[in-house]
C-alpha distance (Angstrom), angle and dihedral (degrees) to the residues before:
residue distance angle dihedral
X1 . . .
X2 3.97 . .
X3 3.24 141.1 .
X4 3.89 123.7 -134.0
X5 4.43 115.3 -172.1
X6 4.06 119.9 -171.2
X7 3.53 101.7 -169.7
X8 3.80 110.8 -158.8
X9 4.27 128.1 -174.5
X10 4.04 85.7 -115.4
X11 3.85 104.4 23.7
X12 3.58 141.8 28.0
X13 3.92 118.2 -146.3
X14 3.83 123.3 -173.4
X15 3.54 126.0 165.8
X16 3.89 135.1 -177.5
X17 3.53 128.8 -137.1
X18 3.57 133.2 -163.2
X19 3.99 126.3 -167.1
X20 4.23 81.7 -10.1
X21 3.82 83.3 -57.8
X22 3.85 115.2 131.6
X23 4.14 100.1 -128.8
X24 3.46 102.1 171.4
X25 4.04 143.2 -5.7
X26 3.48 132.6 -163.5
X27 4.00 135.1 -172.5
X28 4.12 125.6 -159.3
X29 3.71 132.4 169.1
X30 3.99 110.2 -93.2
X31 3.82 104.4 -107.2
X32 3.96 98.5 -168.0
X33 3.83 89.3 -165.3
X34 3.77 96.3 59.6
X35 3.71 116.9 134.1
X36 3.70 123.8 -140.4
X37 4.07 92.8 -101.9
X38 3.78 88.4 49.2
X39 3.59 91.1 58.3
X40 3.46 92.9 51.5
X41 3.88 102.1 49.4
X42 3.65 93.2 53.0
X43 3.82 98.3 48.5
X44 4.00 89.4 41.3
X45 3.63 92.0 53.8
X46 4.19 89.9 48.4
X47 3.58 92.1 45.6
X48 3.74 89.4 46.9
X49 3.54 92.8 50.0
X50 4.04 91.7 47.6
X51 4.29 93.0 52.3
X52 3.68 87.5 -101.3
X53 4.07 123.6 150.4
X54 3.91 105.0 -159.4
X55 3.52 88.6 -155.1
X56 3.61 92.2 73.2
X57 4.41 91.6 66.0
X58 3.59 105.4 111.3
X59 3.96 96.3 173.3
X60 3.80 135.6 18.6
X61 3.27 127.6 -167.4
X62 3.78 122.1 -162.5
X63 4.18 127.9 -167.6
X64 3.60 111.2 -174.7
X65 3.89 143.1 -176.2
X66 3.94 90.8 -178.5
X67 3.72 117.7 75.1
X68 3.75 98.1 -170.6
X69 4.06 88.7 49.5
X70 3.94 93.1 42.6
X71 3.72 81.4 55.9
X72 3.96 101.1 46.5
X73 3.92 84.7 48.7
X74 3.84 100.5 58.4
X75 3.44 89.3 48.0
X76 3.69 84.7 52.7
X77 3.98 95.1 48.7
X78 3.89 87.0 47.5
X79 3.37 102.4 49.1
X80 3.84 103.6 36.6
X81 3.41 104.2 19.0
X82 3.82 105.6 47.0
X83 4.33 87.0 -128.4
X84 3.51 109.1 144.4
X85 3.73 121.0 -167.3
X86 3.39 105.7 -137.0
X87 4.44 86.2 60.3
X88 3.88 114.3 13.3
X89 3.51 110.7 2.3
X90 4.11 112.5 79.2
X91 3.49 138.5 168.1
X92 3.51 123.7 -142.1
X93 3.79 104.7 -113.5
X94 4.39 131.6 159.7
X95 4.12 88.8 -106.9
X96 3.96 87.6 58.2
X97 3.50 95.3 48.0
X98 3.87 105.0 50.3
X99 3.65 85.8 97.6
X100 3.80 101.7 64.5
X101 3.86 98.2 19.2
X102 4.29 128.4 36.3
X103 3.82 103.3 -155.5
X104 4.04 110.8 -146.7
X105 3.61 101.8 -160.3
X106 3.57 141.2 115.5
X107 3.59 99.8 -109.5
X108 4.25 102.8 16.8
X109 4.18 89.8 -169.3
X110 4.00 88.1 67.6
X111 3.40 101.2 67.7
X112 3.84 116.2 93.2
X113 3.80 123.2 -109.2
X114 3.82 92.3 -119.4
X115 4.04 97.6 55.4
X116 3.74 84.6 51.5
X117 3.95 90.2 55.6
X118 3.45 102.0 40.3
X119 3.71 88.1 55.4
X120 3.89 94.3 45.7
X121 3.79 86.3 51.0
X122 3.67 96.5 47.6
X123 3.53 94.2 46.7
X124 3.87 98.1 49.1
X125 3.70 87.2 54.1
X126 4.31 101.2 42.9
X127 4.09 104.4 26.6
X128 3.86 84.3 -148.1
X129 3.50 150.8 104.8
X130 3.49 107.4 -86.8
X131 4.22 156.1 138.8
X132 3.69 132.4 -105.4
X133 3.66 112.0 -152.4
X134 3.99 103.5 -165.7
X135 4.44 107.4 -170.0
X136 3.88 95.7 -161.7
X137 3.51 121.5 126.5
X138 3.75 94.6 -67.9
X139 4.14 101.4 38.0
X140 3.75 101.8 -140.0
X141 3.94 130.6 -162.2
X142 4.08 108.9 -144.2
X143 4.31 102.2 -175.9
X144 4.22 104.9 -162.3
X145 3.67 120.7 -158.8
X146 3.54 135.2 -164.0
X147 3.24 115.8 -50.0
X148 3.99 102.8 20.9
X149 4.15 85.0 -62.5
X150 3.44 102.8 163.1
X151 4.48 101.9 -147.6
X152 3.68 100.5 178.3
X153 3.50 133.6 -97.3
X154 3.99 138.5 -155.7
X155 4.15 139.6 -88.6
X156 3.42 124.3 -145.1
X157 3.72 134.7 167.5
X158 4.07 113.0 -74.5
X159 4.08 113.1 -122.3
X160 3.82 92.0 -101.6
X161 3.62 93.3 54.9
X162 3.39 91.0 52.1
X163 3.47 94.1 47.4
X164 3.97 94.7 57.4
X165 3.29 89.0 49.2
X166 3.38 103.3 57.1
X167 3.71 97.6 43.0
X168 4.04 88.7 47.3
X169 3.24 92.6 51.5
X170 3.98 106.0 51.8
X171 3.79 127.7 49.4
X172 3.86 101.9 -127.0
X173 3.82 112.9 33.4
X174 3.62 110.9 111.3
X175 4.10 120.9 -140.1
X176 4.09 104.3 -102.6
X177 3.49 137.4 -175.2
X178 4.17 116.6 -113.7
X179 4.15 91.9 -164.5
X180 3.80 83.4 86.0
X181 3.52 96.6 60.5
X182 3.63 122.5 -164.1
X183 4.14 127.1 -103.0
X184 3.80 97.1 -144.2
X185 3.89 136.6 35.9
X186 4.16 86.8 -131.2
X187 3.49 110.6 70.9
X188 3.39 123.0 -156.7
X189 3.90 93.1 -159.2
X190 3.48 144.4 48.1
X191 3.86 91.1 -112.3
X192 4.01 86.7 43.3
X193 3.73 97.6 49.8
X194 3.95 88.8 48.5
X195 3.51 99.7 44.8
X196 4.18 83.3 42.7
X197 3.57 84.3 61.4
X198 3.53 111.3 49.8
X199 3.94 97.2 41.6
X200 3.77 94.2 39.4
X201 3.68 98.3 37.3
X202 3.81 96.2 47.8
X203 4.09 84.6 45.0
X204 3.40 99.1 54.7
X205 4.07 90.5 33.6
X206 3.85 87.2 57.5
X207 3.88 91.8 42.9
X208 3.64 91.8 48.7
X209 4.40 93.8 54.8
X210 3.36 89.5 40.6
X211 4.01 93.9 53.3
X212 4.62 77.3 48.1
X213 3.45 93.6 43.9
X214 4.19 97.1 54.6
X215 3.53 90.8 47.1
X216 3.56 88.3 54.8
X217 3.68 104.1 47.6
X218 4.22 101.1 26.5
X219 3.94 116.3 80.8
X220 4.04 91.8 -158.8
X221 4.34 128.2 2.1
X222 4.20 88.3 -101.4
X223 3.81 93.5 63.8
X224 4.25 102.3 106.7
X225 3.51 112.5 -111.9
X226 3.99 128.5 163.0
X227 4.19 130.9 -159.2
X228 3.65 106.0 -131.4
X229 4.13 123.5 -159.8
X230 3.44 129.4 -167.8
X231 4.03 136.8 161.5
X232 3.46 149.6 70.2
X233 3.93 85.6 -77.6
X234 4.01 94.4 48.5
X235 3.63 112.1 89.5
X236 4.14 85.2 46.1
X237 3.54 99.3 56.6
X238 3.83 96.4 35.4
X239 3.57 99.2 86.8
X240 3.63 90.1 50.0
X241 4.10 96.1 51.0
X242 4.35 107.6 62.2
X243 3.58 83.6 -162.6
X244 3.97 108.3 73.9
X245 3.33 117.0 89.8
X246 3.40 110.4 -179.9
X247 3.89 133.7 30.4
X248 3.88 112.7 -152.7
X249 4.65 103.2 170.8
X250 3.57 77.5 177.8
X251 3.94 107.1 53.3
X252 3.90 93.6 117.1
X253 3.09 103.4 50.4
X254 3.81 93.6 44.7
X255 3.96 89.0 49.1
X256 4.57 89.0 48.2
X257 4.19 84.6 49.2
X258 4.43 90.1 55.9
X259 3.56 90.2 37.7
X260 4.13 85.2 52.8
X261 3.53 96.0 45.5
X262 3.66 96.5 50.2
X263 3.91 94.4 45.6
X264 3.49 87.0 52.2
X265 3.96 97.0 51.3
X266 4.04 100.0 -111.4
């Protein structure tokens, strides 16, 4: 049994897997000043709760975008979990990946661990050219050539981000809640014209770089390509974007359990 941790600035996502079978998954709010022992009575009480022994994890292996978390973790895994990092405890890092993923940027080591295994992931399960659209609280482009090439990609601000700003930054524009979405681009109230915004907008923002982004990476219209979304934010915006194709909420933890198997020789 291992253990496989994507460690996000919003959200924290760990799942386990058993045999290369998925058994359980849970999601919590990234708390960068967790300690070590905090880590571990949360996850121990899950586990507990889901019939797992902890004491069973042979392997963990943790992706991160938070330093101080990626920190409180290991000492986690090492002190609870008997990992050790010099055998069974490994953190996703560029050098690990150049195996499963060439990186064709100016400086590879910049890129974050979770762009890298998105892409992995998508590309294991299309064999094409394609985009991963990641709605965290940055939303991030990842483009994926042939051959698991990662190009690039582009960040922009995440919906709730944009959200805060908007309403901290003006003196009558009320908080509101985008799970309603709206019917109609015109709204015909505040709330309306907001929530028109944000949906709309982003949909047509992420149609539009997607329409820049094909011409840029397909030689001719017949070439496959495929419009991958993952994220807390994914399934929301989806209807409002024409141009994803496929919703995966599970991308990253799908990409952490290829990059496992391969480290570990299966």
């Amino acid at each position: 049994m291992y253990l496989v941790v994507d460690i996000g600035n919003s959200h924290t996502v760990t799942g386990m897997y058993r045999d290369g079978e998925l058994i359980g998954q849970w999601r919590l709010q990234s708390a960068s000043k967790s300690t070590a022992d905090e880590l571990a009575v949360q996850y121990q009480a899950l586990w507990a709760m889901a019939g797992i022994d902890s004491q069973e994890i042979e392997s963990i292996l943790i992706a991160s975008v938070v330093p101080t978390l990626e920190r409180a973790w290991v000492g986690c895994c090492e002190k609870y979990f008997q990992a050790r990092l010099d055998r069974n405890l490994l953190l996703v890092r560029e050098e690990l990946l150049r195996d499963l993923v060439r990186v064709d940027l100016d400086n590879p080591k910049e890129v974050g661990a979770d762009r890298l295994v998105n892409s992995i992931a998508a590309w294991d399960h299309h064999h094409c050219k394609l985009v991963v659209i990641d709605f965290g609280t940055a939303i991030t482009f990842d483009c994926v050539g042939d051959n698991c090439t990662y190009l690039g990609g582009a960040i922009l601000p995440g919906i709730a981000i944009s959200l805060e700003a908007l309403v901290s930054r003006t003196a009558q524009l009320p908080h509101i809640n985008v799970s309603d979405g709206p019917k109609r681009i015109i709204g015909k109230s505040t709330v309306e014209a907001m929530k028109s915004g944000i949906l709309f907008g982003y949909g047509a923002m992420v149609d539009g770089l997607v329409a820049g982004i094909r011409d840029e990476m397909l030689s001719n219209d017949q070439e496959p390509f495929k419009v991958v979304a993952t994220g807390g934010m994914a399934g929301l915006l989806a209807p409002y974007a024409k141009a994803i194709e496929v919703i995966d909420p599970l991308l990253t933890l799908h990409g952490l359990a290829i990059i496992h198997a391969r480290l570990a020789g299966r």
